[in-house]
N, C-alpha and C positions, 0 to 999 in steps of 0.2 A: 171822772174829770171830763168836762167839757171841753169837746174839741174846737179850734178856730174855725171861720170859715177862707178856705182858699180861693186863687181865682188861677186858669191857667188857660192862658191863651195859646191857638196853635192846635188846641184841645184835640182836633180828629188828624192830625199828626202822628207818625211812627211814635215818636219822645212824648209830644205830649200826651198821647191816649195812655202810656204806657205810666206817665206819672200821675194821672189824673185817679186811672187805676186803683194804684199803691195809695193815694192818697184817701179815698175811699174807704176801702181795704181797713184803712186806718183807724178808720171813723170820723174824717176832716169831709166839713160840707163843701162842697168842690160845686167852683161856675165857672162854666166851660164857654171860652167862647173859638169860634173859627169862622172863617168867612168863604168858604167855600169854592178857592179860587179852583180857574177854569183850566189849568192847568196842569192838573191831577185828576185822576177818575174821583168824583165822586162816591164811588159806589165803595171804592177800597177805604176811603176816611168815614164813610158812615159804617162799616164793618170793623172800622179801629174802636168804633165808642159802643157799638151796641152791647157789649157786655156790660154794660154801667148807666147805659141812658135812662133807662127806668128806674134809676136808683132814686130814692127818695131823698137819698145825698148830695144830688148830682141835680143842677139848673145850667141848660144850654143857651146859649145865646150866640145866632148867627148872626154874622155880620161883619165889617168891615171896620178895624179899630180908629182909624180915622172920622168916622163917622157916628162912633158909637159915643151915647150918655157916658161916660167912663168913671164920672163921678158921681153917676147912680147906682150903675152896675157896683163896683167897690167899694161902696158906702160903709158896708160891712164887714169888710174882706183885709183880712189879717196878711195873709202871705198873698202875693203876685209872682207868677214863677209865668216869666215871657219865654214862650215857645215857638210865638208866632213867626215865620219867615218865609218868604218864597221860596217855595219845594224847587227839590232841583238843584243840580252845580248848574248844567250849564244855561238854565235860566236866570240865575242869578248872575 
């Protein structure tokens, strides 16, 4: 059975790496996107994906969803699981 293609924003997020994963895992072609806000290390959301970044499952896309093609990026894409949010309580 062929699996859909997901899309799951938030991607280098605690939740979302953790679902992006699973989904993988699955065998669901997963596009990840994050925008790398400046408010969070770095270093720790690119350690939330590296298990999976070279997956041949797995298409990253940095960026800012306001900004982004959103109707090219999901052209294909069956499930949208929004994860994205500004990290942090008390930045939010």
């Amino acid at each position: 059975m062929k699996k859909s293609s997901c899309a799951v924003t938030g991607v280098a997020g605690f939740i979302g790496s953790h679902l992006a994963e699973k989904l993988i895992a699955e065998g669901y072609k997963v596009i990840g996107i994050d925008s790398f806000e400046s408010n969070y290390p770095r270093w720790i959301k690119e350690r939330n994906i590296s298990g999976f970044k070279s997956s041949s499952l797995f298409n990253f896309v940095e960026g800012n969803l306001l900004k982004l093609n959103l109707i090219e990026i999901f052209r294909d894409v069956y499930y949208i699981f929004h994860e994205a949010a500004q990290s942090g309580v008390r930045n939010s």
